[in-house]
MIROLO-964915 format. One record per atom (N, C-alpha, C, O): residue number from 1; atom name; z, x, y. Coordinates in steps of 0.1 Angstrom, whole numbers, plus 2048, in hexadecimal, padded with zeros to 3 digits. Each point is the difference from the previous one (the first is absolute). Layout:
REM MIROLO-964915
<site NUM 'CA' <Z X Y>>
...
REM end
This chain:
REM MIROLO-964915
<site 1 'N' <440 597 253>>
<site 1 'CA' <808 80A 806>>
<site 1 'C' <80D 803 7F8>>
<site 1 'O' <802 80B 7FC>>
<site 2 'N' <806 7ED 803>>
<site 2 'CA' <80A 7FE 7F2>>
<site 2 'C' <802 80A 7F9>>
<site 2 'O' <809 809 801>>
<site 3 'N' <7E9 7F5 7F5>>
<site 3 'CA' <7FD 806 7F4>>
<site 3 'C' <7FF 80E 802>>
<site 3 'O' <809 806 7F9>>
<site 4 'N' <7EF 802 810>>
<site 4 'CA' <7FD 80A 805>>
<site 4 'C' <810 80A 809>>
<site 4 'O' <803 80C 801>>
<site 5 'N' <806 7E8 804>>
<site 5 'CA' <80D 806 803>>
<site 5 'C' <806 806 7EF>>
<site 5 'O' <803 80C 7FE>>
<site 6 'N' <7FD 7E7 7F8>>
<site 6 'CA' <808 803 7F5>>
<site 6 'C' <7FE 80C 7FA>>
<site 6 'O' <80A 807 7FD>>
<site 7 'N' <7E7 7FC 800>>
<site 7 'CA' <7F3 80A 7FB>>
<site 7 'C' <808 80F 809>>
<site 7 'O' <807 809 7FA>>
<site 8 'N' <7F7 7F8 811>>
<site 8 'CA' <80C 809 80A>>
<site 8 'C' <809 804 800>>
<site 8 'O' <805 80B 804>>
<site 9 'N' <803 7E8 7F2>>
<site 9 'CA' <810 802 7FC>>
<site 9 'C' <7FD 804 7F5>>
<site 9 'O' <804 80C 800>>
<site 10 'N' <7F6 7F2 7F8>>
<site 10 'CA' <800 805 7F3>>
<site 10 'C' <7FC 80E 7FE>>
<site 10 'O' <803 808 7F7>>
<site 11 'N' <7F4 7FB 814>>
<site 11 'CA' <7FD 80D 7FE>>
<site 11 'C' <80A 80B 803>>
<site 11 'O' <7FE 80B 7FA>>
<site 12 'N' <80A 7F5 80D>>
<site 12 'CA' <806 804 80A>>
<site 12 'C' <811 803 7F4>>
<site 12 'O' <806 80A 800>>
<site 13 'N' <7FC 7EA 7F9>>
<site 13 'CA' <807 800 7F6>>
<site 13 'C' <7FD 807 7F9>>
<site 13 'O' <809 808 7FF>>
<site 14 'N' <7EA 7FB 7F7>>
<site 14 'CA' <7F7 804 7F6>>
<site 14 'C' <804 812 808>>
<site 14 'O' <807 807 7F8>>
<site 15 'N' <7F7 7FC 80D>>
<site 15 'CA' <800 80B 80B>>
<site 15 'C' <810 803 7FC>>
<site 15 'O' <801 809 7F9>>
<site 16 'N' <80A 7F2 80A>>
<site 16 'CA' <80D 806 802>>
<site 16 'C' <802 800 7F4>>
<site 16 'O' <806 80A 7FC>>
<site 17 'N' <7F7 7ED 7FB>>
<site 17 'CA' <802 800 7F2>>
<site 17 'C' <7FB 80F 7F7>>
<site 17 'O' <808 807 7FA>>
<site 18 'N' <7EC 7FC 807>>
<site 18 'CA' <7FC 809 7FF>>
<site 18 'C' <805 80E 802>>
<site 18 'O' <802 809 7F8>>
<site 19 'N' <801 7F7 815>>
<site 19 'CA' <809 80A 805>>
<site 19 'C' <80F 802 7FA>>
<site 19 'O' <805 80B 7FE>>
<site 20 'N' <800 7E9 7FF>>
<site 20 'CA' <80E 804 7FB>>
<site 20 'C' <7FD 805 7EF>>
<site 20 'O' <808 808 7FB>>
<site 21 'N' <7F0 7F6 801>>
<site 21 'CA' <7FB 803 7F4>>
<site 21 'C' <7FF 80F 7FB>>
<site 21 'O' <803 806 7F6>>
<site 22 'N' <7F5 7FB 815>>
<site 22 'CA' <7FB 811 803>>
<site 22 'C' <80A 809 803>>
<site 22 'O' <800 80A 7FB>>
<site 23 'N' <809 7F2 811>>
<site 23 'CA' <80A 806 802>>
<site 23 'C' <807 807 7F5>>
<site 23 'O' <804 80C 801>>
<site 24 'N' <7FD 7EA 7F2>>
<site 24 'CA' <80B 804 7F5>>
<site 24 'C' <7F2 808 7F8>>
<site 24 'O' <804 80B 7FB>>
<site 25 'N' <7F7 7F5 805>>
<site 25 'CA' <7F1 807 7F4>>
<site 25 'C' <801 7F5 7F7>>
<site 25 'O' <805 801 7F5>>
<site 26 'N' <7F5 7F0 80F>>
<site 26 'CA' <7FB 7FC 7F6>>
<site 26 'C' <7F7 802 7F7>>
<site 26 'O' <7FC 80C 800>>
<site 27 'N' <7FE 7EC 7F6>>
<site 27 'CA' <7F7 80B 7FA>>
<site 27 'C' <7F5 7F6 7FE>>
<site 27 'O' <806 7F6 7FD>>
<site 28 'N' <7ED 808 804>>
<site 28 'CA' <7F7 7F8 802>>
<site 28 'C' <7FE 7F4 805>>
<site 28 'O' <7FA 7F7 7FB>>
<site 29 'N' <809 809 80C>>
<site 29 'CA' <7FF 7F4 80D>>
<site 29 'C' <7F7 7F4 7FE>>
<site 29 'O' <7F5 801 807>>
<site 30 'N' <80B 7F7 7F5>>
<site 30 'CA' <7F6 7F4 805>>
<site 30 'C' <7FF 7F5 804>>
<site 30 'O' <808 7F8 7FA>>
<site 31 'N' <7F1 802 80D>>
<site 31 'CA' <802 7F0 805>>
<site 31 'C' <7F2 7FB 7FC>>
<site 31 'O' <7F4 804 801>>
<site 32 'N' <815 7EF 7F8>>
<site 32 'CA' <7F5 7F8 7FA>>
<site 32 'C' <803 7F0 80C>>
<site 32 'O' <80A 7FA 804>>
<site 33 'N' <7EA 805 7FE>>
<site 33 'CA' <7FC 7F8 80A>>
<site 33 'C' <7FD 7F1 7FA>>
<site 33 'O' <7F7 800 7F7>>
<site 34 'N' <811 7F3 80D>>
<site 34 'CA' <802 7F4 7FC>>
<site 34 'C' <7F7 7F9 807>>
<site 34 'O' <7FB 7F6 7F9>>
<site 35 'N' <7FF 80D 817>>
<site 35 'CA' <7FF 7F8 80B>>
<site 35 'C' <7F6 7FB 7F9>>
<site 35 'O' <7F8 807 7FA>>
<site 36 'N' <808 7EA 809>>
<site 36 'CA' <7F2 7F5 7F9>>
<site 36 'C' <802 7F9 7F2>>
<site 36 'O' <7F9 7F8 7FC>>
<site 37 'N' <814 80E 7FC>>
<site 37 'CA' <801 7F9 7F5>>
<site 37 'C' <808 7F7 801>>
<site 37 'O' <80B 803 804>>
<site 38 'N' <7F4 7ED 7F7>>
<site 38 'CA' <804 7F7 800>>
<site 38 'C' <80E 7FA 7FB>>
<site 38 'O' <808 7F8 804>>
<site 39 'N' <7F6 813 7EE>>
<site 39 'CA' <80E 7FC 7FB>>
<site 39 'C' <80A 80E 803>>
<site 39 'O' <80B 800 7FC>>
<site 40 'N' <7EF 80A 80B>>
<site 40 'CA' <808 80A 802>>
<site 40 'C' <812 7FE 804>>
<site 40 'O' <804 7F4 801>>
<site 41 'N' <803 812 801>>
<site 41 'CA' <812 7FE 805>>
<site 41 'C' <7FF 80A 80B>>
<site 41 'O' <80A 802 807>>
<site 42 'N' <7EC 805 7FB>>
<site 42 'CA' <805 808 80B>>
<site 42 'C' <7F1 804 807>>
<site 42 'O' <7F6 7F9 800>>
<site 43 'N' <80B 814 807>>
<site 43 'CA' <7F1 805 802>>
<site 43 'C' <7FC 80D 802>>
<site 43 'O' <7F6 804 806>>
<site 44 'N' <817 804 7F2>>
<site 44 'CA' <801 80C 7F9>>
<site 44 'C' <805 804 7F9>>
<site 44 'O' <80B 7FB 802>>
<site 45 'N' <7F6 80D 7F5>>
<site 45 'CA' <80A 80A 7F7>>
<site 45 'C' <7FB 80B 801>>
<site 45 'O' <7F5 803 7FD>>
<site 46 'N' <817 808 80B>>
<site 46 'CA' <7FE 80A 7FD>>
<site 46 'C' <808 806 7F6>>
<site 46 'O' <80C 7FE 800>>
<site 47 'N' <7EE 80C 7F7>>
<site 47 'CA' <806 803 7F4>>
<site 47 'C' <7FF 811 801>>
<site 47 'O' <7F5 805 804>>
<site 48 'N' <816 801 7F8>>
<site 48 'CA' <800 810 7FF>>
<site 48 'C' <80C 803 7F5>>
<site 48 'O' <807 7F7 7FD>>
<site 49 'N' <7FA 815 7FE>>
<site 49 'CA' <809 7FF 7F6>>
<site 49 'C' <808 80D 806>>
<site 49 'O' <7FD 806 80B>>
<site 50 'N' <80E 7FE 7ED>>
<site 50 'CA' <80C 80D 800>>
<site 50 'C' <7FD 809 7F3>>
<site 50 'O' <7F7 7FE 7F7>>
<site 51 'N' <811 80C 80A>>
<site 51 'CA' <802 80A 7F3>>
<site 51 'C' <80C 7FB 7FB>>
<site 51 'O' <804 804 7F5>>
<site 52 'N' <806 7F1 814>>
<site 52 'CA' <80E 805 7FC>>
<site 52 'C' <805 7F1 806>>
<site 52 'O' <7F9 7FA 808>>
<site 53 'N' <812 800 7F4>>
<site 53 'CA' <805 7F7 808>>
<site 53 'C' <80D 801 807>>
<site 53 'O' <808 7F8 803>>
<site 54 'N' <7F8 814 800>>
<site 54 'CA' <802 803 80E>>
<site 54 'C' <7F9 805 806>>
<site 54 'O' <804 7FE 80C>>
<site 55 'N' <7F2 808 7F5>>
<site 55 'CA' <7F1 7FD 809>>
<site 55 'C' <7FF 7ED 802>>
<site 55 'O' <803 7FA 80A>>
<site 56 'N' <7FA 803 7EE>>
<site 56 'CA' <801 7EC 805>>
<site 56 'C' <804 7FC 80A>>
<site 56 'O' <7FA 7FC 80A>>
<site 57 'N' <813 806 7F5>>
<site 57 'CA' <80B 7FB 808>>
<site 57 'C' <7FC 806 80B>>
<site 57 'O' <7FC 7FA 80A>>
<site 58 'N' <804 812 7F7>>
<site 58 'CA' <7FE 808 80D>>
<site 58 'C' <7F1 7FA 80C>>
<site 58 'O' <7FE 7FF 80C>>
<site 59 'N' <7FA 7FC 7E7>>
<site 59 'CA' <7F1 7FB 805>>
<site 59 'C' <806 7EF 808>>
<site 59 'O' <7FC 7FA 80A>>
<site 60 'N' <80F 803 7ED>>
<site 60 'CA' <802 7F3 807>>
<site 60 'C' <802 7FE 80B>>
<site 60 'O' <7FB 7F9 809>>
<site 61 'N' <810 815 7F8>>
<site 61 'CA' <80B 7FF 808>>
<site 61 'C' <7F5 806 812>>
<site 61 'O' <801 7FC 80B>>
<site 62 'N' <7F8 80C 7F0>>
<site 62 'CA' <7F8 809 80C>>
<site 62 'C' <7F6 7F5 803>>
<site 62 'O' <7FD 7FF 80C>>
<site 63 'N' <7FB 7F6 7EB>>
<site 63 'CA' <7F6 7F6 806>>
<site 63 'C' <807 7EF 807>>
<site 63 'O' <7FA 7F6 804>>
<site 64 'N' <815 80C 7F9>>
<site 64 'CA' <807 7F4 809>>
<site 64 'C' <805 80A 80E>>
<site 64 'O' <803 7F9 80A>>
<site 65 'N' <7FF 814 7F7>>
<site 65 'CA' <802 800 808>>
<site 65 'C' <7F8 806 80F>>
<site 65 'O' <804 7FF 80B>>
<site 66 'N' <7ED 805 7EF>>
<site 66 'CA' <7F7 804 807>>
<site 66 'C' <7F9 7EF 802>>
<site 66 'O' <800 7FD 80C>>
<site 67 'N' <7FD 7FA 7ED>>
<site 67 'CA' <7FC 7F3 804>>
<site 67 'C' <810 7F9 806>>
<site 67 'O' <7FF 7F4 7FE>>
<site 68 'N' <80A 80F 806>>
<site 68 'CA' <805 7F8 80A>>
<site 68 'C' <801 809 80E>>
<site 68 'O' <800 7FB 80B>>
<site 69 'N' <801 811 7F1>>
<site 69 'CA' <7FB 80A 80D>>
<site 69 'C' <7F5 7FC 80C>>
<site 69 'O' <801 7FE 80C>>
<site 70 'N' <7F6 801 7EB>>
<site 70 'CA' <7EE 801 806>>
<site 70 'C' <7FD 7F1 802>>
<site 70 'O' <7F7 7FB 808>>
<site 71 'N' <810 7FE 7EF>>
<site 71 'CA' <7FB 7EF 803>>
<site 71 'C' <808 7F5 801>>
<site 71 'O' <7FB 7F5 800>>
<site 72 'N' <815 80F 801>>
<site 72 'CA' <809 7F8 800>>
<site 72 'C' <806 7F7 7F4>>
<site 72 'O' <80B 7FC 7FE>>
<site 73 'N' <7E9 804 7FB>>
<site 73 'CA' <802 7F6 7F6>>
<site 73 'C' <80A 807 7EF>>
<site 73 'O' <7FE 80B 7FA>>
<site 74 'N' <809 7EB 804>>
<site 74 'CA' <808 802 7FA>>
<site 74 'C' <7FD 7FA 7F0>>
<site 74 'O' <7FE 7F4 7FF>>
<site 75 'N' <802 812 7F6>>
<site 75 'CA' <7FC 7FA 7EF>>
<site 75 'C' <809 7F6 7FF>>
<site 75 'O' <80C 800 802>>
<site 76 'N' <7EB 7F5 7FB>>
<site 76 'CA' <807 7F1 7FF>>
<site 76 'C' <808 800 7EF>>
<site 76 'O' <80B 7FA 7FE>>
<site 77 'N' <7ED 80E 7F6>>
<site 77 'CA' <80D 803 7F6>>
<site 77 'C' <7F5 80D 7F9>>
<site 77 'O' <7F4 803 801>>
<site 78 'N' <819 801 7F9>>
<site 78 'CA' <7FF 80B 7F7>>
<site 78 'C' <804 801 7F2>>
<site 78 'O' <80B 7FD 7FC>>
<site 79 'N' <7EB 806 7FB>>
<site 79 'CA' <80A 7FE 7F3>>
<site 79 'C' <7FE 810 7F7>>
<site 79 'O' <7F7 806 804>>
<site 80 'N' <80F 7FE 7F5>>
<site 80 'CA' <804 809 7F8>>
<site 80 'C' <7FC 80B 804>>
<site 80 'O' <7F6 807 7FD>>
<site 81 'N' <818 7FB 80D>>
<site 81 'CA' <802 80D 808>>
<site 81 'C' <808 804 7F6>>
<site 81 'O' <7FE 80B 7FB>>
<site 82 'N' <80E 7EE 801>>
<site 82 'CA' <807 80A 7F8>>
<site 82 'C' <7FD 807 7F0>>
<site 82 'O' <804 80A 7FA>>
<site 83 'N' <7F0 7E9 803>>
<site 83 'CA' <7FC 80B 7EE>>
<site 83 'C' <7F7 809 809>>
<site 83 'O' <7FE 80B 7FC>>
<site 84 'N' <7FC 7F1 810>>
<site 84 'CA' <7F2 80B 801>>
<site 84 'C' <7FA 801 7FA>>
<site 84 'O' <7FE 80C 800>>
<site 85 'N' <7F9 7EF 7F7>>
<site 85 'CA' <7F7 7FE 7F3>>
<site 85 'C' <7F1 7FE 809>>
<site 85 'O' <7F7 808 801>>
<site 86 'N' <80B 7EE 804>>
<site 86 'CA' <7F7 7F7 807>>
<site 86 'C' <808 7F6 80E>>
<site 86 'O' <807 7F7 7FD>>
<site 87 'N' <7F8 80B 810>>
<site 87 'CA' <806 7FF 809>>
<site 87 'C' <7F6 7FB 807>>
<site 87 'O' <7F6 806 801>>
<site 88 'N' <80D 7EE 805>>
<site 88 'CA' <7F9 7F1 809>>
<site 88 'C' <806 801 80C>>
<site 88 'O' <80C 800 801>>
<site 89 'N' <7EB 801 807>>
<site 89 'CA' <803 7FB 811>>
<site 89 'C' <7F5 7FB 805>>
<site 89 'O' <7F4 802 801>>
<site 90 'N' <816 7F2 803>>
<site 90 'CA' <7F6 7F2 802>>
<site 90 'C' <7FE 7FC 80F>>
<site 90 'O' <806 7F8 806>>
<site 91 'N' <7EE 80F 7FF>>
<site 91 'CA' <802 7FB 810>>
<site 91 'C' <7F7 7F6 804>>
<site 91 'O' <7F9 803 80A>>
<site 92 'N' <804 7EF 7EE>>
<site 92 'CA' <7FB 7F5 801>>
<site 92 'C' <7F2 801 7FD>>
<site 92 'O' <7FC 7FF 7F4>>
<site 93 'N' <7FD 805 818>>
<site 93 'CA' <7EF 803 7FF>>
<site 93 'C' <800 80F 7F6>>
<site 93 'O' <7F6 808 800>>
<site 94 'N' <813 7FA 7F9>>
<site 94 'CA' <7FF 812 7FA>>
<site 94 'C' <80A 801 7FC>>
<site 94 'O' <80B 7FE 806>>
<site 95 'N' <7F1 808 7EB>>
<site 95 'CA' <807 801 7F4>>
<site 95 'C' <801 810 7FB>>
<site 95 'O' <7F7 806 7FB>>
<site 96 'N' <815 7FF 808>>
<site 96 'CA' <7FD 80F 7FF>>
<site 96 'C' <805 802 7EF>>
<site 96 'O' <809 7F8 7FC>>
<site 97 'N' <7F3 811 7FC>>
<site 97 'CA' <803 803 7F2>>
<site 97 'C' <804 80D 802>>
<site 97 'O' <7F9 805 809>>
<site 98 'N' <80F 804 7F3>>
<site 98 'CA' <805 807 7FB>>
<site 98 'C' <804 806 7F2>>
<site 98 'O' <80C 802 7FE>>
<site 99 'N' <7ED 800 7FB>>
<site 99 'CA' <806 804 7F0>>
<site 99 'C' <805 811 7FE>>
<site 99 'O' <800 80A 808>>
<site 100 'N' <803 7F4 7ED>>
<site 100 'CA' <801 80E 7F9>>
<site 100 'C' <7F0 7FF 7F6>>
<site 100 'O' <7F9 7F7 7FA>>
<site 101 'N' <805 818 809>>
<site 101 'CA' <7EF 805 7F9>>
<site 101 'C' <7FF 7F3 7F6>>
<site 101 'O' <7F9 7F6 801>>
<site 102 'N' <80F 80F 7F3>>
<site 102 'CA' <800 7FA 7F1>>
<site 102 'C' <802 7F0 801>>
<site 102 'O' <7FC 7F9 7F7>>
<site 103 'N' <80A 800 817>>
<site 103 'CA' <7FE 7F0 7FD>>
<site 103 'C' <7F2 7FD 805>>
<site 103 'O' <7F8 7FA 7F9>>
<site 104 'N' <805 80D 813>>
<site 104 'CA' <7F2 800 808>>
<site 104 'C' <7F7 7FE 7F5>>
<site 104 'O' <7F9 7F6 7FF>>
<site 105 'N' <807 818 7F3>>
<site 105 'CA' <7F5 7FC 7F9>>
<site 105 'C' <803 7F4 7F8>>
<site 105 'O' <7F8 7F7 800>>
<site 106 'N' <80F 809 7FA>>
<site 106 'CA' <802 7F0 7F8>>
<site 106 'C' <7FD 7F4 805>>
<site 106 'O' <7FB 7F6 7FA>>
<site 107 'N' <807 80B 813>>
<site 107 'CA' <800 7F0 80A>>
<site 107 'C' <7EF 801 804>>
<site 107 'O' <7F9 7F6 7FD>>
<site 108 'N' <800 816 808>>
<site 108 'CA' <7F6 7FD 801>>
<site 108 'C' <7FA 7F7 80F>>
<site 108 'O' <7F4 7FE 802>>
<site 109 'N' <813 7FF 803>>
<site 109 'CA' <803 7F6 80E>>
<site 109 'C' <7F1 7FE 802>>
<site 109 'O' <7FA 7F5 7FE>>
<site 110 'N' <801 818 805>>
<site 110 'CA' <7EF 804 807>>
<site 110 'C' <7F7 7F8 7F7>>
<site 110 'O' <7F6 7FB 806>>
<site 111 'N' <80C 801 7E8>>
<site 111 'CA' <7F6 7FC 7F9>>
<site 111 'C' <804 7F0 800>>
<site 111 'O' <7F8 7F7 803>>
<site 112 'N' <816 808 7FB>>
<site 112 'CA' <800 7F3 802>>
<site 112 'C' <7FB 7F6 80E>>
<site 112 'O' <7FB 7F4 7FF>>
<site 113 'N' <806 815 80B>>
<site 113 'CA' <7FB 7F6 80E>>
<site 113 'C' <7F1 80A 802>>
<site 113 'O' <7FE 806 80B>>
<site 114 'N' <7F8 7FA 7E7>>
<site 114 'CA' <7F7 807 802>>
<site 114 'C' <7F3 7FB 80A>>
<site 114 'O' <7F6 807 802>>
<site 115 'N' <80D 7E9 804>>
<site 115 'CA' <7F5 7FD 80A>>
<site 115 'C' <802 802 80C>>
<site 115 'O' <7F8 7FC 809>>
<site 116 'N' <813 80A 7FA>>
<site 116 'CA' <807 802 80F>>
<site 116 'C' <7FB 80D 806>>
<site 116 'O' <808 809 7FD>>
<site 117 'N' <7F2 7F9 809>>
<site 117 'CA' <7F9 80A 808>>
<site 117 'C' <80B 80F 7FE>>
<site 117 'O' <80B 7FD 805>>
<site 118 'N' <7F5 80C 7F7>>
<site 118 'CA' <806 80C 800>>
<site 118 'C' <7FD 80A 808>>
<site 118 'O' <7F5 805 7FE>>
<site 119 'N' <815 801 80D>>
<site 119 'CA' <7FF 80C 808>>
<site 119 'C' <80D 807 7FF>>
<site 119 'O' <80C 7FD 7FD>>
<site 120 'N' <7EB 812 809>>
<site 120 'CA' <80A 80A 7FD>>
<site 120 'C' <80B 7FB 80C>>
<site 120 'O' <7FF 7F5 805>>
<site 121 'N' <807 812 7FE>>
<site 121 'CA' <80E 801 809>>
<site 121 'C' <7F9 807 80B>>
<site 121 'O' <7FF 7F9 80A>>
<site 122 'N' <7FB 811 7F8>>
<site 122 'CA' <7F8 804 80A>>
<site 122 'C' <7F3 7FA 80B>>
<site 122 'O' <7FC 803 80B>>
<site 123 'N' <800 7F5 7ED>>
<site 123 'CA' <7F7 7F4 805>>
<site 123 'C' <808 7F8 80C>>
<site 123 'O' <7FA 7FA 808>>
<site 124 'N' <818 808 7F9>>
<site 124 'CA' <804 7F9 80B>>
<site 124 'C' <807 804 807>>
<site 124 'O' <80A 7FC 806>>
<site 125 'N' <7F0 810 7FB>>
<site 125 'CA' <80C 808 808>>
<site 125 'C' <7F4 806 809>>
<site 125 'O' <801 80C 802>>
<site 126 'N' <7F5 7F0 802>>
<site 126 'CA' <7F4 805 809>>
<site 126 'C' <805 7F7 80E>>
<site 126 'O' <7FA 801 80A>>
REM end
């Protein structure tokens, strides 16, 4: 029963996360799915990128405040809000990524965690 609460929470997270995302026009949405891996640190990353890093910021700023809106829960840390390059919000079970286009392709996130189940952003918002 636990597991199935957490699974709930996470969805539900996954869901507001998304939304703050969209709000700003993120631009390709995806969550890569951890649940079952052993050495995993989390049990998602969702990853979308900007045109601009002030689009970033804006993405930060609109998905901490639609996930404390809709689920109370508040990002335990954040890192590089002010280059905006690539921007981390860390809400324990979920790892949100934010880049600019040009780090997105360099970093690659999607190829490096390429055994992790990949869906669109739309897949959780049914």
């Amino acid at each position: 029963m636990a597991k199935r609460k957490k699974e709930n929470e996470n969805i539900a997270l996954l869901k507001a996360i998304i939304d703050g995302l969209e709000e700003k026009k993120g631009h390709n949405i995806v969550v890569l799915d951890f649940v079952g891996f052993t050495q995993a640190v989390c049990d998602y990353f969702v990853i979308c990128h900007s045109t601009s890093k002030v689009q970033a910021q804006a993405l930060s700023e609109s998905v901490e405040e639609i996930v404390k809106k809709t689920t109370g829960i508040r990002v335990s840390r954040r890192e590089g809000v002010q280059n905006a390059e690539w921007i981390l919000l860390d809400y324990f079970n979920i790892v949100v990524h934010i880049f600019i286009e040009e780090k997105r392709d360099f970093y690659k996130l999607e190829q490096l965690w390429a055994d992790a189940k990949i869906s669109s952003a739309s897949e959780f918002l049914n």
